[in-house]
C-alpha positions in Angstrom: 0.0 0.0 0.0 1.4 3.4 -0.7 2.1 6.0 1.6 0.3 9.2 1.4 2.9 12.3 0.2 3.8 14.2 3.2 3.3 17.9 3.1 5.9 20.5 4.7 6.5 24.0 4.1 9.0 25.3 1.2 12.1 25.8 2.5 14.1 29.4 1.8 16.6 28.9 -1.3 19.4 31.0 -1.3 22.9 31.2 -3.2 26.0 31.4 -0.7 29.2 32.9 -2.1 28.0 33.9 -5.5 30.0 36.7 -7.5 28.7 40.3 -7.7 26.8 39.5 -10.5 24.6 37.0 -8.6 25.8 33.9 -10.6 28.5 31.0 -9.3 28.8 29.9 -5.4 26.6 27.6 -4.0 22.8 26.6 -4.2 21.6 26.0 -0.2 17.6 24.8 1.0 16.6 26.2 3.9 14.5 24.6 6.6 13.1 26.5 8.6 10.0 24.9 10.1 10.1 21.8 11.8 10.4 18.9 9.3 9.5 14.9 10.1 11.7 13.2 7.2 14.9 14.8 6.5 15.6 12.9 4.2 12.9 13.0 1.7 12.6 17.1 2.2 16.5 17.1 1.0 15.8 14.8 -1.7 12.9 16.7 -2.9 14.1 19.9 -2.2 15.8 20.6 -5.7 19.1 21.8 -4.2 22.6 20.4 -3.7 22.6 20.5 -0.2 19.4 21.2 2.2 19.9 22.9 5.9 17.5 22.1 8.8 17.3 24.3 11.6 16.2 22.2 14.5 16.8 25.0 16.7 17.9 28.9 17.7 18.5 31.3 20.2 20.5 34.5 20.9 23.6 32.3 22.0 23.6 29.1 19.3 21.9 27.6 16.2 21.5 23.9 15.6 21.6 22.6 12.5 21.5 19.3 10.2 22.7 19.4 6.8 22.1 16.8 3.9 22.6 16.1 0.4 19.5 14.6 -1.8 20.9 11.3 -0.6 22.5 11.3 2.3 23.4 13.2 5.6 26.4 15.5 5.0 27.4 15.9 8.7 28.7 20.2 8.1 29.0 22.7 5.4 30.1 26.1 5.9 27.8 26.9 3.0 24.9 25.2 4.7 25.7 27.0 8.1 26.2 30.3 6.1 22.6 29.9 4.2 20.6 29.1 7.7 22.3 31.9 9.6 21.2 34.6 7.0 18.1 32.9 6.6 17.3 32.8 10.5 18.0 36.7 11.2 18.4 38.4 13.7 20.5 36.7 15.7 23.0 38.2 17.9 26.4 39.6 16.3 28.3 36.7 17.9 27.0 32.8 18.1 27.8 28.8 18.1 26.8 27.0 15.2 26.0 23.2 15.6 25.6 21.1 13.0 25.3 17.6 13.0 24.0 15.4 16.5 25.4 13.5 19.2 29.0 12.3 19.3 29.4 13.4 15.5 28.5 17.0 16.1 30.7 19.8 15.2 30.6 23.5 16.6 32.2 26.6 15.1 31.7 30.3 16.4 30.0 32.7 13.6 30.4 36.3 13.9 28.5 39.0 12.1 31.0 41.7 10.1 29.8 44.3 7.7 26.3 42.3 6.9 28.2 38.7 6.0 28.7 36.2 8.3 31.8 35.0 9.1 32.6 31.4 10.3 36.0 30.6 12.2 37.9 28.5 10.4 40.9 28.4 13.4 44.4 29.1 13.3 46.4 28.7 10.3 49.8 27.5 10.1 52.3 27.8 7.2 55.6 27.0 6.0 57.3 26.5 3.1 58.4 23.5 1.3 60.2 22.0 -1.2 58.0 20.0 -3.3 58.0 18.7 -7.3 55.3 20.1 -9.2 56.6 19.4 -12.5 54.0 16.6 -13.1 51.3 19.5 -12.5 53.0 21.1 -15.4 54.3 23.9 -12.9 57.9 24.3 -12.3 60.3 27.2 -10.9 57.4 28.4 -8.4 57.0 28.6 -4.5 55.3 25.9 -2.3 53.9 26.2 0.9 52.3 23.7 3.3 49.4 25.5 5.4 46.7 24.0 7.8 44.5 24.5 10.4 44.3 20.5 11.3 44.5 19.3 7.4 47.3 20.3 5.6 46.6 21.9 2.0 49.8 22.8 -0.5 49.5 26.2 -1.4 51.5 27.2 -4.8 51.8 30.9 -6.3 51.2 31.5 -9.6 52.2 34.4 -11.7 49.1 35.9 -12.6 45.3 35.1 -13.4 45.7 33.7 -16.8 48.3 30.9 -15.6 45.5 30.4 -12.9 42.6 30.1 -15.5 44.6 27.6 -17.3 45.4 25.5 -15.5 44.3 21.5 -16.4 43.7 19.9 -13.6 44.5 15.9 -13.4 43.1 13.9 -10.3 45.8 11.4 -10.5 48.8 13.8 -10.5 47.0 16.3 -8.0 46.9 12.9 -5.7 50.2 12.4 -6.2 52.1 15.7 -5.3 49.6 15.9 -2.3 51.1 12.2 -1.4 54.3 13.4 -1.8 54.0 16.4 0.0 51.9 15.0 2.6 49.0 17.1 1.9 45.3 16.6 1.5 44.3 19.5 -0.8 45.9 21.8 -3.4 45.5 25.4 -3.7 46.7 27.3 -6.3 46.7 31.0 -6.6 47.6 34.3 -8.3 46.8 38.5 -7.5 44.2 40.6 -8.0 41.4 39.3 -10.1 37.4 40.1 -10.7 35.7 42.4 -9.0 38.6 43.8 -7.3 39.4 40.8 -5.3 43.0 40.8 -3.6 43.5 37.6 -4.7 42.2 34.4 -7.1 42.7 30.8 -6.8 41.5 27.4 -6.9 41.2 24.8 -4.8 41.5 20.5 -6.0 41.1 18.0 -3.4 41.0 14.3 -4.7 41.9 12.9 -2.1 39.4 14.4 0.2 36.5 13.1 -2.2 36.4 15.9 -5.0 38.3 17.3 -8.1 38.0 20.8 -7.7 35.3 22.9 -5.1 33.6 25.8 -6.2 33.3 27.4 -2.9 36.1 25.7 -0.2 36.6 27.9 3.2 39.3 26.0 4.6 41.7 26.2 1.4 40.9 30.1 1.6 41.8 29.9 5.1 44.7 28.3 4.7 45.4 30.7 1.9 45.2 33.4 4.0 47.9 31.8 6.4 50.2 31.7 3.3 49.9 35.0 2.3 50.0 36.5 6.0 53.5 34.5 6.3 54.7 36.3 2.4 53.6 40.1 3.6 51.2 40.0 0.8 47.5 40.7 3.2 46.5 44.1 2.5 48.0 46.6 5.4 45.0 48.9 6.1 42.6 46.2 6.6 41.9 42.9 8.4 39.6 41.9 6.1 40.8 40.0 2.6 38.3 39.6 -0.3 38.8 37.3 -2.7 37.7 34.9 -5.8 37.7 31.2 -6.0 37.8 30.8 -10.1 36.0 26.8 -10.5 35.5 27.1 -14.9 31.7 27.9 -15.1 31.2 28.6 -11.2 32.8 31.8 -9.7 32.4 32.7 -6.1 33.0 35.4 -4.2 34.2 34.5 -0.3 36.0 37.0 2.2 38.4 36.3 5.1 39.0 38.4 8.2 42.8 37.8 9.7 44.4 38.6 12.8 48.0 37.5 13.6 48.9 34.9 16.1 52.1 34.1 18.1 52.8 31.2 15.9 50.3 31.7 12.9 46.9 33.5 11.9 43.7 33.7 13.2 40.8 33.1 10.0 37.6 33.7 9.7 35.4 33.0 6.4 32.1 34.0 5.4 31.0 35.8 2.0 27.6 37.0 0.3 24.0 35.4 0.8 21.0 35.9 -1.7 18.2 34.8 -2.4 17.8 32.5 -5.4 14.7 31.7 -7.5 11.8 29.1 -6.2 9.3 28.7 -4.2 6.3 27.0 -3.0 4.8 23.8 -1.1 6.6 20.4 -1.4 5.9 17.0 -1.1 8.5 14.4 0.2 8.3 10.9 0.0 5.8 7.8 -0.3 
């Protein structure tokens, strides 16, 4: 016998980290009534990741995050989506997401009308590694984490960063060899008067190359705070992650550490076309 559809109210859809022109970043569902099935209102809810707000108050929000097919445990994005969504809020918060032994916190602070999420302290230092099977040669390597190391490589200016041709294989190689999880590569300036571009591969954390990645700009900004290249009249870096044929827009607020920097990242929240009742499940 089948089911009868189950009913619940459309959830909020907005677009975290998309470029001033309002295309690129990331596609979020928003949740904010209470929902039986998870699961079914993420699979039916037309985005690539769906946020669930199971509950909020001046001093935390608690979250749940899922993909159209399974629970995703945290997203930046996600937590960036339901905080805009969920205003007002105080300035200054924990965000939960996730339950029980698997939940993760992370403070969120409010600066200039974007959320910011901590990302932690960042460490950096250079190192000597081969990136001639990446096709880049003669250029400057760092290694820069806050818990997972990312390799961080310079390059000379947009257009090298635009052409690059990524290869999962050789990415997984160097980031073996280097003992890194991630690769981030990078050049100045950029659209929209950004500070900086880059992009950020990570095959062996599950993915070629992320649109929208807070922890590689985090760890960026570690690497660029150890060069002398963060602006000097501000604490506050803006920059553009340059996936072909999905630009975002994210921002990082700095402060130097005895041993490292202090990074927060958040960027831009819109709203993005749809609405209405759904059904989920059978």
């Amino acid at each position: 016998m089948r089911r009868p559809l189950r009913s619940f109210e459309a959830p909020t859809r907005l677009r975290v980290f998309a470029d001033l022109k309002g295309q690129g970043g990331k596609a979020v569902a928003v949740f904010l009534a209470p929902v039986a099935d998870l699961q079914a209102a993420a699979a039916s809810s037309g985005a690539p990741l769906s946020v669930f707000v199971q509950a909020a108050d001046l001093a935390s929000v608690h979250l749940r995050v899922f993909t159209p097919t399974q629970e995703k445990g945290s997203s930046d994005s996600a937590a960036l989506a339901a905080l805009h969504a969920r205003s007002p809020l105080s300035d200054l918060l924990t965000v939960v997401q996730g339950v029980g032994a698997e939940a993760q916190e992370q403070s969120a602070q409010l600066c200039g009308g974007e959320w910011l999420l901590r990302q932690g302290e960042v460490l950096a230092a250079p190192v000597a590694a081969d990136l001639g099977p990446l096709g880049l040669t003669g250029l400057d390597a760092w290694v820069a984490s806050t818990g997972r190391p990312n390799l961080v490589v310079a390059l000379p200016g947009p257009a090298a960063l635009n052409a690059f041709v990524p290869d999962d294989e050789r990415i997984a190689a160097v980031n073996r060899a280097t003992g890194t999880t991630g690769l981030v590569l990078y050049a100045p300036g950029g659209p929209g008067r950004v500070a900086v571009s880059f992009r950020a591969f990570g095959p062996l954390k599950g993915f070629s190359e992320d649109a929208a990645s807070s922890n590689m700009l985090a760890c960026l900004t570690g690497v660029l705070a150890a060069t002398g290249q963060l602006p000097p009249d501000t604490n506050l870096l803006r920059a553009a992650q340059c996936k072909p044929g999905q630009p975002a827009r994210l921002s990082a607020q700095f402060a130097a550490t005895s041993s490292g920097t202090e990074v927060w990242v958040g960027g831009r929240v819109e709203q993005a076309p749809g609405s209405g009742t759904q059904a989920a499940g059978r």
